[in-house]
PDB file of N, CA, C and O in Angstrom:
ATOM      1  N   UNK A   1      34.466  72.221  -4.277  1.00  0.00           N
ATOM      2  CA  UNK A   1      33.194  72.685  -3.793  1.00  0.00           C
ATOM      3  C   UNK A   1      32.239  72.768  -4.980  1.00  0.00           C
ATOM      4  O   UNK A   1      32.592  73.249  -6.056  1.00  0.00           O
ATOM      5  N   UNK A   2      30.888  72.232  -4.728  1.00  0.00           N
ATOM      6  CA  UNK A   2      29.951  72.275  -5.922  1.00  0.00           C
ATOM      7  C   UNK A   2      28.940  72.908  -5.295  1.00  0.00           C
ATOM      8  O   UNK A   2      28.688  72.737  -4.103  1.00  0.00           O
ATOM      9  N   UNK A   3      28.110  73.908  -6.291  1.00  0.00           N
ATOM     10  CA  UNK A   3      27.233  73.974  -5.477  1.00  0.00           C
ATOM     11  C   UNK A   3      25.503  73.944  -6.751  1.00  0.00           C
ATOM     12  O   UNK A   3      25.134  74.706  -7.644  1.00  0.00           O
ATOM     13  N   UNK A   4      25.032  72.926  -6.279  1.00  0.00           N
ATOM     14  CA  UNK A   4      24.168  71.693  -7.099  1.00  0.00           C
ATOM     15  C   UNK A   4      22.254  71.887  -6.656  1.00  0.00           C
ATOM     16  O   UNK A   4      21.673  72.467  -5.738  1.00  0.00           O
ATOM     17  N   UNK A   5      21.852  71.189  -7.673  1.00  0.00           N
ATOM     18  CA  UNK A   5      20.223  71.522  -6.982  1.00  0.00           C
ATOM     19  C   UNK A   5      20.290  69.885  -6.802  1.00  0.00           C
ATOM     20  O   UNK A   5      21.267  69.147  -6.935  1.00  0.00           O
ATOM     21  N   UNK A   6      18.898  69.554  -6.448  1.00  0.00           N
ATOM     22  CA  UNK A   6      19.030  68.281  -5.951  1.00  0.00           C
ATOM     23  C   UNK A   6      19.360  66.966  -6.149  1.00  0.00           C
ATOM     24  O   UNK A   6      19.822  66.063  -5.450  1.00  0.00           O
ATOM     25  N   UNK A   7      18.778  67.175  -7.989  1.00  0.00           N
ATOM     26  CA  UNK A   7      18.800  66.324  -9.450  1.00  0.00           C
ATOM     27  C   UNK A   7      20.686  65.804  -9.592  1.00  0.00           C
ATOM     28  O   UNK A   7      21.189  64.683  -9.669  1.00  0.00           O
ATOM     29  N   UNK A   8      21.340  67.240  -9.579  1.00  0.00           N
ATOM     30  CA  UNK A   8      22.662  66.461  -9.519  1.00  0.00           C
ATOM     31  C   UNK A   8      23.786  66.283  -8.292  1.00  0.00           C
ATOM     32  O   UNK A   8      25.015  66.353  -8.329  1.00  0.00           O
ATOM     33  N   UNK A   9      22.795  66.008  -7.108  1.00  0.00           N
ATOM     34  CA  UNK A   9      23.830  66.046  -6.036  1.00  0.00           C
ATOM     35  C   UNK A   9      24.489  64.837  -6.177  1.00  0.00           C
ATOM     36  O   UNK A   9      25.692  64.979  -5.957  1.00  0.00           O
ATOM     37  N   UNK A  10      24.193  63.773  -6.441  1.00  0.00           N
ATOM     38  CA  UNK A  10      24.991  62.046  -6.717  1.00  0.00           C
ATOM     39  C   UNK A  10      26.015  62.332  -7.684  1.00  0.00           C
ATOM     40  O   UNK A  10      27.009  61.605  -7.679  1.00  0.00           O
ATOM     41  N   UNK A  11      25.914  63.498  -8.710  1.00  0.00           N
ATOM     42  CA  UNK A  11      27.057  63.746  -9.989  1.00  0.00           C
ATOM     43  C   UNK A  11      28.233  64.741  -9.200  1.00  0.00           C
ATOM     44  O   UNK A  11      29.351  65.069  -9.600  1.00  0.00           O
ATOM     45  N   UNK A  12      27.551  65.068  -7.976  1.00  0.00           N
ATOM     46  CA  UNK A  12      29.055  66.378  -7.588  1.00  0.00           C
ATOM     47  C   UNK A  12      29.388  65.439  -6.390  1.00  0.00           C
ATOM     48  O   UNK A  12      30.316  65.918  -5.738  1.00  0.00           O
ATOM     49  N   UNK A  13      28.973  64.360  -5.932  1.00  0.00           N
ATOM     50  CA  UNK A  13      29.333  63.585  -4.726  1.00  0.00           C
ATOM     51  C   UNK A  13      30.568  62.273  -5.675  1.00  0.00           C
ATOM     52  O   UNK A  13      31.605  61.639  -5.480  1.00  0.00           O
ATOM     53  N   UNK A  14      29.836  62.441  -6.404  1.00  0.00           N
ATOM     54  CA  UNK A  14      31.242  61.293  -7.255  1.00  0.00           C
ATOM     55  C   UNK A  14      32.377  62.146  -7.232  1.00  0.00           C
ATOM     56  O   UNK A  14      33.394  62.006  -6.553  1.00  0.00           O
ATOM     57  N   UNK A  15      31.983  63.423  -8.385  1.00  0.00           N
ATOM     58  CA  UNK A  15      33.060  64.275  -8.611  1.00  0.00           C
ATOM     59  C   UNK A  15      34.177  64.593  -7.623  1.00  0.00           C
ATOM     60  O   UNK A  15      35.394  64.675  -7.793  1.00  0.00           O
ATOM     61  N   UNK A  16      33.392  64.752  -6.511  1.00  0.00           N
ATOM     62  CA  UNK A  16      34.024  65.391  -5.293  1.00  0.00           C
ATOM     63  C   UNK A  16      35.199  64.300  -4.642  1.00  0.00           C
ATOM     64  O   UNK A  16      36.315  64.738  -4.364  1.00  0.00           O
ATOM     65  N   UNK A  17      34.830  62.735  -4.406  1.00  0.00           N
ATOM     66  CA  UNK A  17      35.350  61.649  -4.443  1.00  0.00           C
ATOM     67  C   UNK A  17      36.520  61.286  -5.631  1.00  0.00           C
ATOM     68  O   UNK A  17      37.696  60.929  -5.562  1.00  0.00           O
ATOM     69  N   UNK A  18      36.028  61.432  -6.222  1.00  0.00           N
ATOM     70  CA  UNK A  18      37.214  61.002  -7.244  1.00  0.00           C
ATOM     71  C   UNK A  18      38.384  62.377  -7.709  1.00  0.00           C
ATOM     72  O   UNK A  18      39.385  62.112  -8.376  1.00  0.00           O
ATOM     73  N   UNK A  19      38.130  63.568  -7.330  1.00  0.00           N
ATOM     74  CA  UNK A  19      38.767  64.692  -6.990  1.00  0.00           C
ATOM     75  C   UNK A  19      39.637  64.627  -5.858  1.00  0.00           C
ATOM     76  O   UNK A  19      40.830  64.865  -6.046  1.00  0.00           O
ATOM     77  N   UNK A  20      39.251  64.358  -4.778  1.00  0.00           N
ATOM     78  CA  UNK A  20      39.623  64.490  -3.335  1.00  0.00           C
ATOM     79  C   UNK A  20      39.898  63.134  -2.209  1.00  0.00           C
ATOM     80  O   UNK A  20      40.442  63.298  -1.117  1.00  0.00           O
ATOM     81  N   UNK A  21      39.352  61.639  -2.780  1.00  0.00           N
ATOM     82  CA  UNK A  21      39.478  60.728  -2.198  1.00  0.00           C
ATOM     83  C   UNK A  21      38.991  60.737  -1.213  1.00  0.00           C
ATOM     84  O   UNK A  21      39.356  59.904  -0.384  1.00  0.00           O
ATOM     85  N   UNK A  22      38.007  61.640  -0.904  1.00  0.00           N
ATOM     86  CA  UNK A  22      37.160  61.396   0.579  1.00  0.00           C
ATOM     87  C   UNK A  22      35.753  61.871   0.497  1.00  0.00           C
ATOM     88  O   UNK A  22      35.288  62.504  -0.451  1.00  0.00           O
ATOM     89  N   UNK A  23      35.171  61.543   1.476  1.00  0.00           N
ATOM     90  CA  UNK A  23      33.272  61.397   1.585  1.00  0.00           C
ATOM     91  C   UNK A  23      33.146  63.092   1.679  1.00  0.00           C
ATOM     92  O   UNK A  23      34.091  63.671   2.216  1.00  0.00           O
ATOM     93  N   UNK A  24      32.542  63.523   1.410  1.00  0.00           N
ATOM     94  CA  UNK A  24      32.404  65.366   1.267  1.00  0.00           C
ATOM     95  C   UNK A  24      31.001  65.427   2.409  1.00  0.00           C
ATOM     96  O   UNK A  24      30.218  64.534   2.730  1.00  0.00           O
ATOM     97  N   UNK A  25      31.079  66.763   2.803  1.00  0.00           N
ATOM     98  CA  UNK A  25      30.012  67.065   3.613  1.00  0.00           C
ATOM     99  C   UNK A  25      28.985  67.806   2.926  1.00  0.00           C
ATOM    100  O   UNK A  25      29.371  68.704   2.177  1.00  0.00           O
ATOM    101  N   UNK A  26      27.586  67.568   3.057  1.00  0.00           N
ATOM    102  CA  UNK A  26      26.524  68.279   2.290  1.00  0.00           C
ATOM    103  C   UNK A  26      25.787  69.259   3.219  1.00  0.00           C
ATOM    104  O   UNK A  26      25.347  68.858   4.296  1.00  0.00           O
ATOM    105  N   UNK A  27      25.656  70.417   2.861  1.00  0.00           N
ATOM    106  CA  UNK A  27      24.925  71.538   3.520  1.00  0.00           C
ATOM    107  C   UNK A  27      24.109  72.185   2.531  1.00  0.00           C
ATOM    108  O   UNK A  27      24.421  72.710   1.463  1.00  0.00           O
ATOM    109  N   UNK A  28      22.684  72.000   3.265  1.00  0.00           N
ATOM    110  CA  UNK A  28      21.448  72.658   3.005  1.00  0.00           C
ATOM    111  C   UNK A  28      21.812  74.011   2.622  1.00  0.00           C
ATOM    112  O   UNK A  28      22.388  74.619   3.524  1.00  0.00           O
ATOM    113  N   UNK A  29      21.611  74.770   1.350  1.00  0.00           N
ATOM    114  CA  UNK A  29      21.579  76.209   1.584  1.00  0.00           C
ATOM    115  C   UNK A  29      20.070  76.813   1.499  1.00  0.00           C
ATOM    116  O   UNK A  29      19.786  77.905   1.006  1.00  0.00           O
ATOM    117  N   UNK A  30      19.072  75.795   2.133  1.00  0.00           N
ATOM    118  CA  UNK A  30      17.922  76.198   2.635  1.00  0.00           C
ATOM    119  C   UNK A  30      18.060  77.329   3.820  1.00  0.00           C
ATOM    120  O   UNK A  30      17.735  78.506   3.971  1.00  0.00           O
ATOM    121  N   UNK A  31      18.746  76.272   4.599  1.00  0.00           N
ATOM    122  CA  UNK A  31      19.206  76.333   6.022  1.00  0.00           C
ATOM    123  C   UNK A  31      20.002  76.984   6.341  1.00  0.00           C
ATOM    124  O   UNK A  31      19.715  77.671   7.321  1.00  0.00           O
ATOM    125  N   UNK A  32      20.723  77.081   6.042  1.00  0.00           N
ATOM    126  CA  UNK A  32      22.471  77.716   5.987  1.00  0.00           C
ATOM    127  C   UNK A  32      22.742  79.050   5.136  1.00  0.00           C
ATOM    128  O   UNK A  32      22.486  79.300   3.958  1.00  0.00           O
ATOM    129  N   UNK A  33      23.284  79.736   6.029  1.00  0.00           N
ATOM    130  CA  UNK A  33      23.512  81.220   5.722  1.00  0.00           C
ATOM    131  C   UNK A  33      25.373  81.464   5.632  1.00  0.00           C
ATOM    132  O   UNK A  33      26.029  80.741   6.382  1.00  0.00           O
ATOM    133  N   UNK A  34      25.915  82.165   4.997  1.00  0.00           N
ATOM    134  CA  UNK A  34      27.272  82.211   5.309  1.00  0.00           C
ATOM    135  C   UNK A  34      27.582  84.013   5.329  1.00  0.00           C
ATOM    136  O   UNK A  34      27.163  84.677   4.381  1.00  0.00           O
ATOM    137  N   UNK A  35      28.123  84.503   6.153  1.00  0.00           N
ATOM    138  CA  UNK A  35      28.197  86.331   6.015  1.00  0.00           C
ATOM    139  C   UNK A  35      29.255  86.335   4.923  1.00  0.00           C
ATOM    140  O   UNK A  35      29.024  87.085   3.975  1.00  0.00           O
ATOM    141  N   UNK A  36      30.341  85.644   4.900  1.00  0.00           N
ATOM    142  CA  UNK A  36      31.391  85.883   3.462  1.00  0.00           C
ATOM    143  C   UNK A  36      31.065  85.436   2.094  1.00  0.00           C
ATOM    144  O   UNK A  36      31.862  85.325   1.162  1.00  0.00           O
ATOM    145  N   UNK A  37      29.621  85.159   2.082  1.00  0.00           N
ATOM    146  CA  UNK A  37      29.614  84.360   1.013  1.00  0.00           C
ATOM    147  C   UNK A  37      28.266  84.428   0.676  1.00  0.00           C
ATOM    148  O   UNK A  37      27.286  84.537   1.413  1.00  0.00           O
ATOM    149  N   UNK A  38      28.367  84.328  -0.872  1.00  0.00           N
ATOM    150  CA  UNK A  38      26.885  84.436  -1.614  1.00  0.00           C
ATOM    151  C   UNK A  38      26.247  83.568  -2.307  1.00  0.00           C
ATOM    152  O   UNK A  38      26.323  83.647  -3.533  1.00  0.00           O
ATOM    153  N   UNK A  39      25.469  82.536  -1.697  1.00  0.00           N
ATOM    154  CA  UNK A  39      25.340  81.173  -2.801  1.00  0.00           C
ATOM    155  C   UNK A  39      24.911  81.514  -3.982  1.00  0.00           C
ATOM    156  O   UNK A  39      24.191  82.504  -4.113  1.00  0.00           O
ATOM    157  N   UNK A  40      25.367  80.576  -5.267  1.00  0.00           N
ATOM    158  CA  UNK A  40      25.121  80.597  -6.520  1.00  0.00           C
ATOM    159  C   UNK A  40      23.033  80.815  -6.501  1.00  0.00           C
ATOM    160  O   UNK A  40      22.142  80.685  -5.661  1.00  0.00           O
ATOM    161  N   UNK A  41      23.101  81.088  -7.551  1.00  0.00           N
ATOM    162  CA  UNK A  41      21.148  81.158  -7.963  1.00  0.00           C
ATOM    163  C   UNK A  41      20.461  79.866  -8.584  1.00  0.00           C
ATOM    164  O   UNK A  41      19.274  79.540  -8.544  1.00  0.00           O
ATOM    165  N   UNK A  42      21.940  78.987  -9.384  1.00  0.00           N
ATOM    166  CA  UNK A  42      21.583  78.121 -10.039  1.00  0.00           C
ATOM    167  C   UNK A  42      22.983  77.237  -9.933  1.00  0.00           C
ATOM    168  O   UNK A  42      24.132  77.552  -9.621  1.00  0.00           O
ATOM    169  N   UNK A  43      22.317  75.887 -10.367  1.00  0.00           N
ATOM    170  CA  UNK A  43      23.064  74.441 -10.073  1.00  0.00           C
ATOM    171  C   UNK A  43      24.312  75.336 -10.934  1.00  0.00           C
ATOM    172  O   UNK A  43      24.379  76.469 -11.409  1.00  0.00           O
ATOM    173  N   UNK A  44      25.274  74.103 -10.840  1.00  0.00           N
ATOM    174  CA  UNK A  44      26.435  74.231 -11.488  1.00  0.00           C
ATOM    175  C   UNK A  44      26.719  73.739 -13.009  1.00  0.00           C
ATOM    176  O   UNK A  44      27.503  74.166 -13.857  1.00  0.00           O
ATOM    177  N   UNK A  45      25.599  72.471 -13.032  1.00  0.00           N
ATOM    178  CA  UNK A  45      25.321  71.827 -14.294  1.00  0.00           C
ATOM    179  C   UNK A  45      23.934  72.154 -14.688  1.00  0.00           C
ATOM    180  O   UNK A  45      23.325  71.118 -14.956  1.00  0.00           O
ATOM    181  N   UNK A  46      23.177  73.276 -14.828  1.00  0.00           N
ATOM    182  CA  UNK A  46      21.495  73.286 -14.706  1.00  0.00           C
ATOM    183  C   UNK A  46      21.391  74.493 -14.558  1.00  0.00           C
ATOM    184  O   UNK A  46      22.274  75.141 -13.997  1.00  0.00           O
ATOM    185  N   UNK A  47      20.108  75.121 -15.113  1.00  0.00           N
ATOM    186  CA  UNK A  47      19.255  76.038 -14.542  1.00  0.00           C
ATOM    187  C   UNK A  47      18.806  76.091 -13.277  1.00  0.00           C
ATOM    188  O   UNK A  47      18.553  77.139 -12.683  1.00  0.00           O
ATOM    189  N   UNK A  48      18.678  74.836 -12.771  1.00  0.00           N
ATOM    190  CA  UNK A  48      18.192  75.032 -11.532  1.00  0.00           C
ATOM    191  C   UNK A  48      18.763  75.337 -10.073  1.00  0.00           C
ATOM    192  O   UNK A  48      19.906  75.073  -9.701  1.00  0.00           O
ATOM    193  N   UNK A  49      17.693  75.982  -9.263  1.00  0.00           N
ATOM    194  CA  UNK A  49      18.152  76.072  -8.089  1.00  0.00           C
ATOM    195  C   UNK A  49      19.026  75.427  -7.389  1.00  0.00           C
ATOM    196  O   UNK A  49      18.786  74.260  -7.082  1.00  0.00           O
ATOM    197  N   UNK A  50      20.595  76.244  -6.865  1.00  0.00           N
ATOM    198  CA  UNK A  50      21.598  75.342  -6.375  1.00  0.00           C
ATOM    199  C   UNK A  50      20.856  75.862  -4.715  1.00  0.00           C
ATOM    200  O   UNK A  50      20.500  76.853  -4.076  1.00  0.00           O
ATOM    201  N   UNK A  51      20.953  74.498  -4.660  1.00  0.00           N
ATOM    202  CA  UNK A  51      19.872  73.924  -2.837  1.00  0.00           C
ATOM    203  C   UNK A  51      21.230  73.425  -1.895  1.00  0.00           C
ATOM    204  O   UNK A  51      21.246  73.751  -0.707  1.00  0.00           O
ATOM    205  N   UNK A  52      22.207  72.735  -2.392  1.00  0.00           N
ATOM    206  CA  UNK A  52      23.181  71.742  -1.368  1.00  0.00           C
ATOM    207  C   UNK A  52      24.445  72.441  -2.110  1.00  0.00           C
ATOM    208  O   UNK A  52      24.664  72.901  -3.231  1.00  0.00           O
ATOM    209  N   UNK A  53      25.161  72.280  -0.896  1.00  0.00           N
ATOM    210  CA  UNK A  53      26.844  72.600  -0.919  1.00  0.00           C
ATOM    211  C   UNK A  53      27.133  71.488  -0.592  1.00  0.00           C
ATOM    212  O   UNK A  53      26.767  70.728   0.303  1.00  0.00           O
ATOM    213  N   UNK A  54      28.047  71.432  -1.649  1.00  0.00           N
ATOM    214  CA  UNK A  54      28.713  69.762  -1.626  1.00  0.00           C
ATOM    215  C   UNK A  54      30.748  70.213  -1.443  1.00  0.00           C
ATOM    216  O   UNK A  54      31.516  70.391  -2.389  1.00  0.00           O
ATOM    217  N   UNK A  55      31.037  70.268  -0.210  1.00  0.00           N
ATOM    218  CA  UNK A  55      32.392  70.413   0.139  1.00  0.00           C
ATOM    219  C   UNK A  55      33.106  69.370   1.288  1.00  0.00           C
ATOM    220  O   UNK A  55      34.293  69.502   1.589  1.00  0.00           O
TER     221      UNK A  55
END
């Protein structure tokens, strides 16, 4: 699971592939709320805003 701003979503979609051997699903955390869970503030590789869940 990555959780990425927009700049490196193509770098956690490889990662995720060559980790796992399969196409990963991307979710907006515009959009998307989770009650168990607290999205990150910032990318994983970056200062910036982590926007997409890449799982």
């Amino acid at each position: 699971m990555y959780c990425v701003c927009k700049e490196h979503v193509e770098l956690a979609i490889d990662k995720f592939v060559d980790e796992y051997e399969d196409a990963p699903d991307l979710v907006n955390l515009g959009e998307t709320s989770f009650s168990a869970w607290e999205k990150p503030k910032h990318c994983q590789w970056c200062d910036g805003p982590a926007e997409i869940l890449i799982v």
